[in-house]
ZAGU-261699 format. One record per residue (C-alpha): residue in three letters; chain; x, y, z. Coordinates in steps of 0.1 Angstrom, whole numbers, plus 2048, in hexadecimal, padded with zeros to 3 digits. Example, Ala and Ser with C-alpha at 12.3 -4.5 7.8 and 13.67 -1.06 7.14 Angstrom:
BEGIN
ALA/A/87B/7D3/84E
SER/A/889/7F5/847
//
This chain:
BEGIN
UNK/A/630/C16/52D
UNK/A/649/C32/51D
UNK/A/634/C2B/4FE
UNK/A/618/C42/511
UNK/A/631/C5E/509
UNK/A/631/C5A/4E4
UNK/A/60A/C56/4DF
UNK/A/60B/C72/4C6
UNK/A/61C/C8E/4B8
UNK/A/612/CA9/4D3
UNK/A/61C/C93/4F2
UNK/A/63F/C8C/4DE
UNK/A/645/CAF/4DC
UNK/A/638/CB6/501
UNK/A/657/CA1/50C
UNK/A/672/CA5/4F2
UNK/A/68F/CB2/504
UNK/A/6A7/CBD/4E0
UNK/A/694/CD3/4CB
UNK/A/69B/CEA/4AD
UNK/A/693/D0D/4A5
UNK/A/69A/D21/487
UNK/A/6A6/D3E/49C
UNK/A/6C2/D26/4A5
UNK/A/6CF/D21/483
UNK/A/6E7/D39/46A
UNK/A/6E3/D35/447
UNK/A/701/D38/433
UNK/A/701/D50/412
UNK/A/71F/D50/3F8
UNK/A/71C/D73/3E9
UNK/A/72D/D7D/3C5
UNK/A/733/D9C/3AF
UNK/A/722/DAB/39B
UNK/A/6FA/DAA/391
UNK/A/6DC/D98/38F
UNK/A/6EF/D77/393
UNK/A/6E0/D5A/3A8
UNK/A/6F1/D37/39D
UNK/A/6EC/D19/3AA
UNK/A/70A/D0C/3B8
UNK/A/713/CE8/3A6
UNK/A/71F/CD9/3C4
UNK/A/703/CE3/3D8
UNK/A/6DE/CDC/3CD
UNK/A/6C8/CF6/3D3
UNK/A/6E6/D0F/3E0
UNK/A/6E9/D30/3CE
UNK/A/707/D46/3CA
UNK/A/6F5/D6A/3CA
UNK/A/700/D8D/3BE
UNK/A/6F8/DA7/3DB
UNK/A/6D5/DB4/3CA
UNK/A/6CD/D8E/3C7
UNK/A/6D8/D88/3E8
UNK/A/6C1/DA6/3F6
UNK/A/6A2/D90/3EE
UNK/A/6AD/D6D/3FB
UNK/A/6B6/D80/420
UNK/A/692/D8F/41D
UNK/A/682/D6B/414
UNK/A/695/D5F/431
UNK/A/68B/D7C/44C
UNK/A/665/D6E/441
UNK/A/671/D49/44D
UNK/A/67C/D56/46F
UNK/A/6A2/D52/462
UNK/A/6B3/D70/46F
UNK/A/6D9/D62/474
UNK/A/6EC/D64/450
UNK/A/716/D56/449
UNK/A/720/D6C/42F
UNK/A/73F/D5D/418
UNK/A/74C/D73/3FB
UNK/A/756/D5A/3D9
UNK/A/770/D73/3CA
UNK/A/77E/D6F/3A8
UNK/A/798/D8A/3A9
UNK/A/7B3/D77/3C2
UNK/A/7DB/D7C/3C9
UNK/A/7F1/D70/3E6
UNK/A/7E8/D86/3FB
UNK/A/7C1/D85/3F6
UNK/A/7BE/DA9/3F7
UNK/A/799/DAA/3EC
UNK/A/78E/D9C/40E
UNK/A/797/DB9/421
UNK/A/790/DD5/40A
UNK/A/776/DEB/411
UNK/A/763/DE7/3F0
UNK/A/768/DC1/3F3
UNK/A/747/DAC/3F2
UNK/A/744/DA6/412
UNK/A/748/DC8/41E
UNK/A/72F/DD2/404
UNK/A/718/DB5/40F
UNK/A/715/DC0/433
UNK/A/70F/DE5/42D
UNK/A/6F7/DDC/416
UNK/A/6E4/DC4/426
UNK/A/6E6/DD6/449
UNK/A/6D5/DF7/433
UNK/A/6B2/DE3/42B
UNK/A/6B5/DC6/447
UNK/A/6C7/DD5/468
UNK/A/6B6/DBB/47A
UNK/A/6C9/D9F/466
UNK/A/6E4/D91/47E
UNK/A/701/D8D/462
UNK/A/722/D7C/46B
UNK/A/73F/D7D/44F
UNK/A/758/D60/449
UNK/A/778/D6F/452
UNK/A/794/D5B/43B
UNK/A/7AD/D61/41B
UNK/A/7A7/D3B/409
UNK/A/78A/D4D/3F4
UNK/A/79D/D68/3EE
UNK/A/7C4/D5D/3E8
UNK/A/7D4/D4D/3C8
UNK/A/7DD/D33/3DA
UNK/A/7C0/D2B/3E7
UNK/A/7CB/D23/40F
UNK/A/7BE/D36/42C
UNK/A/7DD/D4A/431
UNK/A/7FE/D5D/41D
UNK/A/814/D3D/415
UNK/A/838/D46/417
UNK/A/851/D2E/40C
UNK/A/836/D13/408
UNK/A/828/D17/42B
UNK/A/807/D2D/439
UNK/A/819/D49/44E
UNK/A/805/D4B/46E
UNK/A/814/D6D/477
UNK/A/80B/D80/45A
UNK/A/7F0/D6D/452
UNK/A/7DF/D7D/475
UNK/A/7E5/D9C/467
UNK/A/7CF/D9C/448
UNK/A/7B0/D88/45B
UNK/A/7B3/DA8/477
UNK/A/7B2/DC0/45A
UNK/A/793/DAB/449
UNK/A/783/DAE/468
UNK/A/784/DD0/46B
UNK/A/778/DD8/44B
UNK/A/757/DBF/450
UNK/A/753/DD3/479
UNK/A/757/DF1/460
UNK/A/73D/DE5/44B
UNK/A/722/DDE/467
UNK/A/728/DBA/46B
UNK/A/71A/DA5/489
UNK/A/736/D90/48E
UNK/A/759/D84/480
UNK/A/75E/D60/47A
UNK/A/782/D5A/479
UNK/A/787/D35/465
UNK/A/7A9/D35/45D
UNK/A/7B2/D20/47C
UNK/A/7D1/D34/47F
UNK/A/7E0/D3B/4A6
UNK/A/7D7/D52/4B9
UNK/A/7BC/D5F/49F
UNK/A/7A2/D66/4B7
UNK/A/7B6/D77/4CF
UNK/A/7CA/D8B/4B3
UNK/A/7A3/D97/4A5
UNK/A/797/DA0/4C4
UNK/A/7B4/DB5/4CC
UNK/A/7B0/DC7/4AD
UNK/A/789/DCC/4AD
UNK/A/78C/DDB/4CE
UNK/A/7A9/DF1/4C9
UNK/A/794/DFE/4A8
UNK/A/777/E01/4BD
UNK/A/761/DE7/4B5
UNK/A/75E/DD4/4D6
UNK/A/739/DCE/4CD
UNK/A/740/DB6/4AE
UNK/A/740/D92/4BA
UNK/A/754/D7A/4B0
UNK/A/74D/D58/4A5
UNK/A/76A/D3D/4A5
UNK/A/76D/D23/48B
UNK/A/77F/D14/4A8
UNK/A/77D/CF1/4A3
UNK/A/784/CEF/47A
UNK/A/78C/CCA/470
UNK/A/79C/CC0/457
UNK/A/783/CB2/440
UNK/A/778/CA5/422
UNK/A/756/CB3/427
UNK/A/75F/CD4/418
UNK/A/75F/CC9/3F6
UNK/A/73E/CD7/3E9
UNK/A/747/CFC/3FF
UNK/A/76A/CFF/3E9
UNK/A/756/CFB/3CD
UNK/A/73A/D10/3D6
UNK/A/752/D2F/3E5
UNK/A/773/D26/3CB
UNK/A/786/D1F/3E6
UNK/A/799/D00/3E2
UNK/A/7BE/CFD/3ED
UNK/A/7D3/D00/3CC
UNK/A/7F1/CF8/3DB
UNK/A/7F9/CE3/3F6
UNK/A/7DD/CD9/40D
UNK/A/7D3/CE4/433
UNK/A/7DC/CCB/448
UNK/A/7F8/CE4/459
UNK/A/7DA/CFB/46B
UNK/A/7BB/CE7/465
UNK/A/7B3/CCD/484
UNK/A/7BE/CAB/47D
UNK/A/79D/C92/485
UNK/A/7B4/C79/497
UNK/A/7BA/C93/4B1
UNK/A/796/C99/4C7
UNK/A/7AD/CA9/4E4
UNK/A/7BD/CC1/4D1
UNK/A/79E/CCC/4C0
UNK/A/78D/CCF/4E8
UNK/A/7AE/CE4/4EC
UNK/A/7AA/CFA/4CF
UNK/A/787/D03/4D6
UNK/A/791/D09/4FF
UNK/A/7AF/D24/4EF
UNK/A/792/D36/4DD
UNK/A/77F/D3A/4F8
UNK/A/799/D45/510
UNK/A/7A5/D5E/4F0
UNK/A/784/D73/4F1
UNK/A/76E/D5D/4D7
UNK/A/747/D67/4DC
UNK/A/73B/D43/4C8
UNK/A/752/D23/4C3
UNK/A/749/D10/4AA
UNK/A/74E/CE5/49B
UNK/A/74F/CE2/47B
UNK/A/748/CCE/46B
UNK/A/72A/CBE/47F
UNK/A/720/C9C/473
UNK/A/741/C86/479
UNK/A/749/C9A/498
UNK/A/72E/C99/4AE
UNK/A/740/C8A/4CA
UNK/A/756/CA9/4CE
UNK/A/732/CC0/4C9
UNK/A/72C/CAF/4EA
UNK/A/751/CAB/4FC
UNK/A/756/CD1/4F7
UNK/A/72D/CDA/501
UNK/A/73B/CC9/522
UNK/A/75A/CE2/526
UNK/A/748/D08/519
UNK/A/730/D1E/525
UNK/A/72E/D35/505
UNK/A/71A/D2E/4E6
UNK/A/723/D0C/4D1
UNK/A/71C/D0F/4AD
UNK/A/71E/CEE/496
UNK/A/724/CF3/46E
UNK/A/711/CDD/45D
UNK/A/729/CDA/43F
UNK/A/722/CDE/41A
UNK/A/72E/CB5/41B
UNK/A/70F/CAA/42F
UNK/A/6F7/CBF/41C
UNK/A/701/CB4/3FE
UNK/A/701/C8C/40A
UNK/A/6DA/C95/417
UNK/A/6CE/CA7/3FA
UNK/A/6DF/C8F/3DF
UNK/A/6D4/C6F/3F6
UNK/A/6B6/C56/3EB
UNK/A/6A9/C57/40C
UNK/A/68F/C71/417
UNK/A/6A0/C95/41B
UNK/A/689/CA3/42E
UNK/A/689/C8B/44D
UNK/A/6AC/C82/448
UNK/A/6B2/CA9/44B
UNK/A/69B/CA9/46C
UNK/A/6B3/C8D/47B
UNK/A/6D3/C99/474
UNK/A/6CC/CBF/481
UNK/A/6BA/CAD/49D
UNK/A/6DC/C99/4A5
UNK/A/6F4/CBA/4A5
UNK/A/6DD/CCA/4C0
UNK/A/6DB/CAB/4D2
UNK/A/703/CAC/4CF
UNK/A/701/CCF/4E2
UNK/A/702/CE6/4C8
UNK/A/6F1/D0B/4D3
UNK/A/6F0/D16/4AE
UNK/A/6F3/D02/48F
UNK/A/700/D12/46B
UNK/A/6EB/CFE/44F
UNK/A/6E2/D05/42D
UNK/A/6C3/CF0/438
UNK/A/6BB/D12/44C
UNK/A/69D/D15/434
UNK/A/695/CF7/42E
UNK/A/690/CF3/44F
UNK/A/67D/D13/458
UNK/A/661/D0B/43B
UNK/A/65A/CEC/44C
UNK/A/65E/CF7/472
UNK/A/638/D03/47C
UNK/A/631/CE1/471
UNK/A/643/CC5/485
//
């Protein structure tokens, strides 16, 4: 009978062939100016925006849970068109790393590498006459990523979806000589409805336009295989879905096609459907991680990263 295999908890886990592990996870941190500031994000229960002091004791809280991955995004209030802030080199990120990296240089930190929280505009790139510029839009993510390899960061996390933008960072990282910062690829970036509670969360929202012109269409599975497959042959370290939930089937297609690292996003969209559901957030949070690692996903960015490390030493 296969019902000898579930006759309690300890054989179940003897035989489970998909498991999780909070070493597996990066936990996402939206960082502001200024001091003593930790607000909870209104889009996001139980999701803080911190200042860098404040920010000091959630990475400490989370090196006790075993959570030693953190996604560092900057939420900027001083923006133009050309989101100079991100690439300065008393930006908040930049501050951020070389903080952080001073106290805990055994955090693994990788920095969201993009202009939308940054520019006026509010899209991922320098808009000339009404369009994203892909050309000089390259430019400013290279110098953004040289300021964070500068800085001390981990890895670059280019999420612009622009061409070429892994191949154009890696290029300049090396020739800057910082061939030992990773990057990892927002490779596979849909165009989704999911990010809702993030735009909120970072200020990021498109202001004009929308962006459907860079951002992967969710009709097309091949050309998102195809995007991932460029990033990989560009130099990318980690390729990453995002978001994970509704695209599960191309977690798996592309597992099938890559040998390097898969990271899912699980989006601000599914956590805030879990946490705001009536259902019961703890095993529902359990089956949906459980599904993205089933997918084929190496490494899984969640804000549930905590969550999830208070309760693993007891499943």
């Amino acid at each position: 009978m296969l019902r000898r295999l579930r006759k309690n908890k300890h054989i179940i886990n003897l035989v489970s062939n998909v498991n999780l592990n909070v070493q597996n996870f990066i936990y996402p941190l939206f960082i502001v100016d200024g001091k003593n500031r930790k607000e909870e994000i209104p889009s996001m229960k139980g999701i803080f925006r911190f200042s860098i002091d404040k920010v000091m004791k959630e990475i400490e809280e989370c090196l006790n849970l075993g959570i030693t991955n953190f996604l560092l995004f900057g939420v900027e209030e001083r923006k133009d068109e050309l989101g100079t802030w991100a690439y300065r080199n008393d930006g908040i990120i930049p501050t951020a790393i070389k903080t952080i990296k001073e106290k805990f240089y055994e955090a693994v930190l990788f920095a969201d590498v993009c202009l939308c929280q940054y520019t006026a505009s509010g899209q991922c790139g320098v808009v000339v006459n009404d369009y994203v510029d892909n050309s000089k839009t390259l430019e400013l993510l290279n110098k953004i990523s040289i300021v964070y390899a500068q800085a001390g960061v981990d890895f670059v996390c280019p999420s612009s979806m622009m061409d070429f933008q892994v191949k154009s960072i890696r290029e300049a990282l090396d020739k800057n000589g910082y061939e030992n910062v990773g990057i990892m690829s927002y490779s596979t970036k849909f165009n989704s409805a999911f990010y809702g509670p993030f735009r909120i969360a970072a200020d990021s929202a498109p202001k004009i336009g929308d962006r459907s012109s860079y951002q992967l269409d969710y009709k097309n599975p091949n050309l998102a295989i195809l995007e991932t497959l460029k990033d990989v042959e560009e130099g990318a370290d980690i390729v990453m879905v995002k978001p994970a939930l509704a695209y599960l089937d191309i977690i798996s297609k592309i597992k099938e096609r890559i040998l390097i690292p898969l990271a899912a996003y699980n989006v601000s969209g599914e956590y805030t459907i879990i946490v705001n559901s009536q259902m019961d957030t703890e095993k529902l949070m359990l089956e949906v991680l459980l599904a993205i690692k089933r997918a084929g996903a190496d490494i899984i960015i969640s804000y549930f990263a905590k969550d999830f490390a208070k309760i693993q030493k007891i499943l």
